[in-house]
C-alpha positions as a LaTeX table, in Angstrom:
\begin{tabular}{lrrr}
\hline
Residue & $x$ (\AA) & $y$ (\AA) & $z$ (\AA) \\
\hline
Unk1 & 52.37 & 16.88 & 1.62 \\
Unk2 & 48.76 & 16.87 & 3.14 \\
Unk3 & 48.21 & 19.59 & 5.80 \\
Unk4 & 47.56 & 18.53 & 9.28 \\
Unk5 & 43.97 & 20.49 & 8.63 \\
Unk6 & 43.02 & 19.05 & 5.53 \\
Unk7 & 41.34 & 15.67 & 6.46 \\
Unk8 & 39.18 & 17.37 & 9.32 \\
Unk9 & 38.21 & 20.47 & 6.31 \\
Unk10 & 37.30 & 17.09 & 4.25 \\
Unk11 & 35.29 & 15.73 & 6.49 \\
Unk12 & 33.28 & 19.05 & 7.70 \\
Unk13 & 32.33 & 19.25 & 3.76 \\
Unk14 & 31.38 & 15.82 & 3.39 \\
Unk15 & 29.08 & 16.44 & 6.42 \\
Unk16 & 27.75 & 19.42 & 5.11 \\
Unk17 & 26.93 & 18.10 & 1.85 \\
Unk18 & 25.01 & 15.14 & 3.35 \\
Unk19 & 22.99 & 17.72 & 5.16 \\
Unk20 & 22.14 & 19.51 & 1.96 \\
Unk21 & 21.68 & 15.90 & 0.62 \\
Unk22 & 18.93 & 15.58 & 3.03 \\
Unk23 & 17.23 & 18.66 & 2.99 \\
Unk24 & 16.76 & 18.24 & $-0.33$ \\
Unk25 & 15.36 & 14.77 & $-0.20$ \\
Unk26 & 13.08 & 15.90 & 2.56 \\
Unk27 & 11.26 & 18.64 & 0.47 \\
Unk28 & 10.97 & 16.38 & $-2.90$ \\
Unk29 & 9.32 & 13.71 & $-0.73$ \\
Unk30 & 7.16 & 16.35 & 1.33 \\
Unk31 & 6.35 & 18.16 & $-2.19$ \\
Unk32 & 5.68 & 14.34 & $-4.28$ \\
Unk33 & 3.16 & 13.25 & $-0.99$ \\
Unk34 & 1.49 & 16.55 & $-1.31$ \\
Unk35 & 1.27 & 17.20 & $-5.31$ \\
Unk36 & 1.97 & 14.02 & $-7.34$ \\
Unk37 & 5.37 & 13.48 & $-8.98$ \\
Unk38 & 4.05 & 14.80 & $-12.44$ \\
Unk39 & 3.13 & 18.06 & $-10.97$ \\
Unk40 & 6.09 & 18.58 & $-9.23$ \\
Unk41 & 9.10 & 20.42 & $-11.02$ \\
Unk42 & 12.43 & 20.94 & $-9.83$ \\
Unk43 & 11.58 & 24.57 & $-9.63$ \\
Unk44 & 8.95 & 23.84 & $-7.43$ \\
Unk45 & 11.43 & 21.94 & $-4.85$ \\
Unk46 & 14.11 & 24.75 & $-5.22$ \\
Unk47 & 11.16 & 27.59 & $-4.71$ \\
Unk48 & 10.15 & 25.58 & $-1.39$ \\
Unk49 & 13.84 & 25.02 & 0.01 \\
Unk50 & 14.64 & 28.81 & $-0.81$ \\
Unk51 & 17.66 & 27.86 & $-3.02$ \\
Unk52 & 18.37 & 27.66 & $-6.73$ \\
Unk53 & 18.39 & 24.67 & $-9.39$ \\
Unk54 & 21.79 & 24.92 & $-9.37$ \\
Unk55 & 21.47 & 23.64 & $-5.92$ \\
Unk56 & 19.56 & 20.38 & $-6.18$ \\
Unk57 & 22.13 & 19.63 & $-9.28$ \\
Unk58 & 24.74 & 19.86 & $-7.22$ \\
Unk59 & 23.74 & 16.72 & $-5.16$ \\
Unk60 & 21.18 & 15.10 & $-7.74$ \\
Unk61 & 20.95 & 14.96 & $-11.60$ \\
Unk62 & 17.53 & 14.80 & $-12.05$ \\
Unk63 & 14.17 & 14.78 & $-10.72$ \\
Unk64 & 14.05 & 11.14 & $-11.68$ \\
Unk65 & 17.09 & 10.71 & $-9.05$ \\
Unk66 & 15.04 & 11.86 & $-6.49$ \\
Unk67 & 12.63 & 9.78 & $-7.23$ \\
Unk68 & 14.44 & 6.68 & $-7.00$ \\
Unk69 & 16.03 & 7.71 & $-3.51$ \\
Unk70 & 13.00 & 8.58 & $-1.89$ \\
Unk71 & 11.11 & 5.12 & $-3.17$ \\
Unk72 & 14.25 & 3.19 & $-2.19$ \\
Unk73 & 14.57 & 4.99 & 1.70 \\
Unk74 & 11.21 & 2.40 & 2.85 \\
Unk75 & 12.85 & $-1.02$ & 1.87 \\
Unk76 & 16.61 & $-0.35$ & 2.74 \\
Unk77 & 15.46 & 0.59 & 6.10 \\
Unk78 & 13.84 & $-2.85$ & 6.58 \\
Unk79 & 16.07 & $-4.43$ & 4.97 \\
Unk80 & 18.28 & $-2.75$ & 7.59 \\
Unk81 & 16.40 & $-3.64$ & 10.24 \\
Unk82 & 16.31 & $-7.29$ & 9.23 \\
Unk83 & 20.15 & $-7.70$ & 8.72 \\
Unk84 & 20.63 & $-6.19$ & 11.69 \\
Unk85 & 18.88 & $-9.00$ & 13.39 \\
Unk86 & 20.30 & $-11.51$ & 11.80 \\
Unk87 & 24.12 & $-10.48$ & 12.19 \\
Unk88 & 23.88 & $-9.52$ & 15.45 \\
Unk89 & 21.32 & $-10.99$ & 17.84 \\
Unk90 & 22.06 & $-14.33$ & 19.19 \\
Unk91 & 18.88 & $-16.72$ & 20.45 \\
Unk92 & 16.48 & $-18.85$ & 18.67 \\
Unk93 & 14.82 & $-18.07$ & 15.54 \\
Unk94 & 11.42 & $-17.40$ & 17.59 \\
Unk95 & 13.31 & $-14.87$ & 19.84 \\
Unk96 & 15.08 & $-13.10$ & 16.35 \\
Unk97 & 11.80 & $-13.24$ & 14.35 \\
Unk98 & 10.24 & $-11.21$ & 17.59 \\
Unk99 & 12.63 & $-8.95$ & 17.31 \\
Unk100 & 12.76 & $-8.27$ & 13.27 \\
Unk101 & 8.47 & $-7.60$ & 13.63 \\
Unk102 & 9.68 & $-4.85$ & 16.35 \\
Unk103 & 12.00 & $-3.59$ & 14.32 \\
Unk104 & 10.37 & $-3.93$ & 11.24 \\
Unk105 & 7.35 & $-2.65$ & 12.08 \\
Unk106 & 9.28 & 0.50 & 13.11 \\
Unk107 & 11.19 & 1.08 & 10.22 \\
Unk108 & 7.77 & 0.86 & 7.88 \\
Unk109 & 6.06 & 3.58 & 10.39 \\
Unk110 & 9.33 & 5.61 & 10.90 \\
Unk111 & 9.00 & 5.82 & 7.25 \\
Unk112 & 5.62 & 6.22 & 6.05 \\
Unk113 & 5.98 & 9.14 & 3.68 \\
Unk114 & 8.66 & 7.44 & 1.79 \\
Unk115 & 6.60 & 3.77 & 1.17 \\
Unk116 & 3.14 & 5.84 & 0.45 \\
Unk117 & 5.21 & 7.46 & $-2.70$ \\
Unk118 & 6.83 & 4.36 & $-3.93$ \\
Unk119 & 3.31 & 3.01 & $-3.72$ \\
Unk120 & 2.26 & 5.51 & $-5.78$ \\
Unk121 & 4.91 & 6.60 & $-8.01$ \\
Unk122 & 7.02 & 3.12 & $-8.78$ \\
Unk123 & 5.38 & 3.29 & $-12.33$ \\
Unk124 & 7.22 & 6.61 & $-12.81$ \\
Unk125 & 10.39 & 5.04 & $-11.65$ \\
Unk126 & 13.37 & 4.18 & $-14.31$ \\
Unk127 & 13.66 & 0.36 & $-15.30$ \\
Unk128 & 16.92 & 0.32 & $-14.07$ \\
Unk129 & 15.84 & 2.25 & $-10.21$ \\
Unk130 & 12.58 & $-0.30$ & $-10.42$ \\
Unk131 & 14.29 & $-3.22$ & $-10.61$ \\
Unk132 & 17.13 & $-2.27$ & $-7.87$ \\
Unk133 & 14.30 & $-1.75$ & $-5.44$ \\
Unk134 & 12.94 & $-4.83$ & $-6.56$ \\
Unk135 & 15.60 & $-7.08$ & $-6.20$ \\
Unk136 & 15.91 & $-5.17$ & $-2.44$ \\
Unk137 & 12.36 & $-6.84$ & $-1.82$ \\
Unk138 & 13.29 & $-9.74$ & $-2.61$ \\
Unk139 & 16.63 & $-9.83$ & $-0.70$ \\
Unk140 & 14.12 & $-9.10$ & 2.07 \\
Unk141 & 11.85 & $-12.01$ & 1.29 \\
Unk142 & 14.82 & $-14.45$ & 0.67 \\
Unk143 & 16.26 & $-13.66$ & 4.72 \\
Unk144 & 12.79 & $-13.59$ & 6.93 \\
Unk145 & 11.98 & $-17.17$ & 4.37 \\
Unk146 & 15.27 & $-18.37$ & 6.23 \\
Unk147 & 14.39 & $-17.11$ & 9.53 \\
Unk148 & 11.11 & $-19.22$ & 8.91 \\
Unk149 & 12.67 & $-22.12$ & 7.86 \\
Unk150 & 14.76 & $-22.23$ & 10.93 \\
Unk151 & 12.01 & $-22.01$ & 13.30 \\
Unk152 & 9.97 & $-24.89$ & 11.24 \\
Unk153 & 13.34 & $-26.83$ & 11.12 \\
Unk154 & 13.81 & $-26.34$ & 15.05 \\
Unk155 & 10.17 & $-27.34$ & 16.03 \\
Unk156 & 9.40 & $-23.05$ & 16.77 \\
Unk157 & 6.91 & $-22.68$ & 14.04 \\
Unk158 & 4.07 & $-24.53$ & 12.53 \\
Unk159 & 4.37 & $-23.10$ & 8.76 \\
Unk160 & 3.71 & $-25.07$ & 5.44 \\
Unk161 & 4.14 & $-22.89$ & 3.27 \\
Unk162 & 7.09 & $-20.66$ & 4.70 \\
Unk163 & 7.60 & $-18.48$ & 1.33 \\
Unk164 & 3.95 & $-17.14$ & 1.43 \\
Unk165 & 4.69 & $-16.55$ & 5.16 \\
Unk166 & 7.18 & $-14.52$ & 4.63 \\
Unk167 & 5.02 & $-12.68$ & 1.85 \\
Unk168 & 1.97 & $-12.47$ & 4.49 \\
Unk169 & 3.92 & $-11.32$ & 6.80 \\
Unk170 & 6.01 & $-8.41$ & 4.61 \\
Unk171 & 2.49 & $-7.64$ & 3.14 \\
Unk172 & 0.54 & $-7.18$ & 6.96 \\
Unk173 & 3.51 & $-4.93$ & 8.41 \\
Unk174 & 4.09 & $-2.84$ & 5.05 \\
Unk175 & 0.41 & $-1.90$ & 4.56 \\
Unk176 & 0.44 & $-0.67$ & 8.41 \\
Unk177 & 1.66 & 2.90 & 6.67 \\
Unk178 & $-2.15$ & 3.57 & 5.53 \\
Unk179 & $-3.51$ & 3.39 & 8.79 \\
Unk180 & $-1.26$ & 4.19 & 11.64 \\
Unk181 & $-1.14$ & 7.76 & 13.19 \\
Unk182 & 1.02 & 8.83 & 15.56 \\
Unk183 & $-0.99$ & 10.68 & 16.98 \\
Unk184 & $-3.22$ & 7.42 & 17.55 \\
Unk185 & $-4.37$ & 4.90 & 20.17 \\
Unk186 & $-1.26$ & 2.87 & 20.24 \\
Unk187 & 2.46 & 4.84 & 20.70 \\
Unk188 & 5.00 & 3.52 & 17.79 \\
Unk189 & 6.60 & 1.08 & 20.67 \\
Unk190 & 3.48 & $-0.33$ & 21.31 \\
Unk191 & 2.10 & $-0.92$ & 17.41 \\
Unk192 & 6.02 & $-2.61$ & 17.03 \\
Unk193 & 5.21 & $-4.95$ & 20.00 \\
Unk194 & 1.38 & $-5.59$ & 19.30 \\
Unk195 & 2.37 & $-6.31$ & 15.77 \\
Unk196 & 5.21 & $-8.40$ & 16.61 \\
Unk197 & 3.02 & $-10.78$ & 18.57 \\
Unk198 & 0.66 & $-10.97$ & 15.48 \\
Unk199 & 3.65 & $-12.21$ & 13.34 \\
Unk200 & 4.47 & $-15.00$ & 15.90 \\
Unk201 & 0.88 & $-15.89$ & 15.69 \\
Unk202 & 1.36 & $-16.08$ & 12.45 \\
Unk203 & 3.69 & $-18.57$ & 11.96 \\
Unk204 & 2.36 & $-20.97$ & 14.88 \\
Unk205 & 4.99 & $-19.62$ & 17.83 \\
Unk206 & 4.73 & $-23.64$ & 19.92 \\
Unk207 & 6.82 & $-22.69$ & 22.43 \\
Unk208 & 5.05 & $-19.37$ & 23.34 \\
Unk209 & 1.31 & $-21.25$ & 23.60 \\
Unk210 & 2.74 & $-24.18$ & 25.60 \\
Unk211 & 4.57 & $-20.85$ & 27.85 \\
Unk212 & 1.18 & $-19.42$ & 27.95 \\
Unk213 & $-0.67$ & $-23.18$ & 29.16 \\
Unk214 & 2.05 & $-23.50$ & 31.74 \\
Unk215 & 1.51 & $-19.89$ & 33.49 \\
Unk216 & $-1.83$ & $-20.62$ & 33.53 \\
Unk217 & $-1.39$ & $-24.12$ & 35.23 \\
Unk218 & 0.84 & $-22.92$ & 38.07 \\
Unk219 & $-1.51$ & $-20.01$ & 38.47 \\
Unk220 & $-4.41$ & $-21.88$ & 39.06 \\
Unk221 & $-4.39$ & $-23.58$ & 42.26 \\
Unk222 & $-4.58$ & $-26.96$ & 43.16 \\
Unk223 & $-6.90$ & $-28.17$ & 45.60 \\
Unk224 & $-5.85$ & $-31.13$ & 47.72 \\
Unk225 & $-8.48$ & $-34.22$ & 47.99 \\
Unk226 & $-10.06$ & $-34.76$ & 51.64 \\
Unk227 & $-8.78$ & $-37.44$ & 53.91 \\
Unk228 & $-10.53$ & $-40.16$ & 54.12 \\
Unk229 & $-12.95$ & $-40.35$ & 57.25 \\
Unk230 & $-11.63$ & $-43.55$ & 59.13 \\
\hline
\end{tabular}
């Protein structure tokens, strides 16, 4: 019979071992940014965390594994951040497409360490950990495409081509990792909102320019003709 104590003791390791997960992860991806996979060992990472191998094989089999994990952390975020969207948030798909540039945007900056190595280092990645990631991307691709084809279908966006959209659009907020700082102009909040606005642009928001024409007509005001001298 299971002791009362048991499940709790379970889940205090599981919790601890995610920690240790993390740690680990943290340094690889601190010690790949700063040196280059190639010239990073395993010793190196278990030098820098203050531990042993026998550590880091405990919660990973390889260097490669690492690898993989830290390349992968970019996409699922966004990926993420888009389903999260789309299986929650109710409104049209102007108002979700608003929201999946905020959140987006965030996940690619929250993240930027992670996407600069995959950028790097995907040709060092195993055929089999490439082409997961891959098909990620293009899970990604396939959902905002829908989103986009929504908005055409419902008169929100003015979009031929709503594939290469989607593509323009991926490509514009993943690149954002080169050159934001947060230590920069803009705070994270307001990059996520300023580039959010860029992807409506984009795709031709109607409703939002024919919002903008009307504030500007009822703040202009309207001067009433003379009365006729009789």
């Amino acid at each position: 019979m299971t002791s009362a104590t048991a499940a709790p003791m379970m889940g205090i390791r599981d919790e601890v071992a995610a920690l240790k997960r993390e740690r680990t992860l943290a340094v690889a991806a601190e010690l790949f940014y700063e040196r280059g996979y190639e010239n990073t060992s395993l010793d190196m990472i278990a030098e820098r965390m203050n531990v042993t191998k026998p550590f880091i094989y405990a919660h990973f089999t390889s260097k490669a594994e690492l690898l993989a994990e830290i390349c992968s952390r970019g996409i699922a975020s966004a990926l993420a951040a888009l389903d999260g969207v789309l299986t929650t948030m109710p409104g049209n798909a102007a108002e979700r497409l608003a929201e999946v540039g905020r959140r987006f945007v965030t996940a690619v900056l929250t993240s930027q360490r992670h996407i600069a190595i995959f950028s790097r280092e995907e040709k060092n990645l195993a055929p089999a950990d490439f082409q997961t990631i891959s098909q990620m991307r293009r899970d990604f691709d396939a959902k905002l495409v829908k989103l986009l084809d929504q908005g055409v279908a419902a008169g929100l966006f003015s979009v031929q081509d709503t594939r290469l959209a989607a593509l323009a659009i991926g490509g514009m907020v993943s690149w954002a990792y080169v050159w934001y700082r947060p230590e920069g102009r803009l705070t994270l909040e307001q990059t996520s909102e300023e580039m959010s606005k860029l992807i409506l642009s984009l795709v031709g928001n109607q409703p939002a320019k024919r919002a903008a024409k009307t504030t500007v007509a009822k703040a202009t005001p309207v001067r009433k003709k003379a009365a006729p001298k009789g």
